[in-house]
N, C-alpha and C positions, 0 to 999 in steps of 0.2 A: 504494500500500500504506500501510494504517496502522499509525501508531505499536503496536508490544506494550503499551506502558502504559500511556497513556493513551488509544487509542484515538478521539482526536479528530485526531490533525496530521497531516502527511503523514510518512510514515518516509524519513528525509535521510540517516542511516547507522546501521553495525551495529556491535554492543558483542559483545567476545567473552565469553561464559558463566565460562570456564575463561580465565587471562590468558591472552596472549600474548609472556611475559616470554621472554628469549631462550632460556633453558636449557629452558621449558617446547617450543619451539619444534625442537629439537633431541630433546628427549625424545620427542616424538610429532610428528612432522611430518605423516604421514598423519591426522590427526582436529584438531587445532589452527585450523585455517581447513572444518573441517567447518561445513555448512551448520545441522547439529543442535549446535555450539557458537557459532551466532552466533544474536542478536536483533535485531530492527530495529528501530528506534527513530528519536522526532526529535531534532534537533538541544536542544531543550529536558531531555528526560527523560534525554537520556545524559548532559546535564552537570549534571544537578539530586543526581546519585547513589543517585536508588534503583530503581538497574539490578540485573537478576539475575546471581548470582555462583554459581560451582560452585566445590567443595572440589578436591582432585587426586582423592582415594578417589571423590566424586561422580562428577567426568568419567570413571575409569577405569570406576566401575561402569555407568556411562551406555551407553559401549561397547565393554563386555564385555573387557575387557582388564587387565591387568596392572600393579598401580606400578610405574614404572620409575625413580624418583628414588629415592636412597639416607634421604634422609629420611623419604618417605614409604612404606617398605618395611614398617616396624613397625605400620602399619593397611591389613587388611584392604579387599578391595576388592569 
C-alpha cells in the first residue's frame, strides 16, 4: 500500500485523523482507532507534519454523533 500523501513510498504506519490523546480515547472508544480515522502513510510524510488532522466537531460530524467533551459542547456538530 501507498503512502496517502505522497503516493510514491511504501505506507510503514498510520496517523490518526482525530488525536488519540487519552481523554479523546475515553470519550469515544468505539471510533478513535476507526479504520475511517486512520491514514497510512510512510515513515517520511508522518514525521514531515503535513498529515491530515480533524477538529473534534469534524470527527463527531464524520460519524454522525454527538460532542461529548464538555468543551467542545458549545459547537455544533
Amino acid at each position: 500500500m501507498l503512502c496517502e500523501i505522497c503516493l510514491q513510498n511504501q505506507a510503514n504506519t498510520k496517523h490518526h485523523k482525530f488525536p488519540q490523546y487519552k481523554r479523546y480515547k475515553k470519550l469515544y472508544p468505539e471510533f478513535i482507532h476507526h479504520e475511517e480515522n486512520l491514514v497510512d502513510l510512510c515513515i517520511d510524510c508522518h514525521l514531515n507534519g503535513s498529515v491530515p488532522h480533524m477538529t473534534e466537531a469534524e470527527f463527531c460530524r464524520h460519524f454522525g454523533i454527538e460532542i461529548r467533551s464538555k468543551s467542545g459542547r458549545g459547537i455544533g456538530c
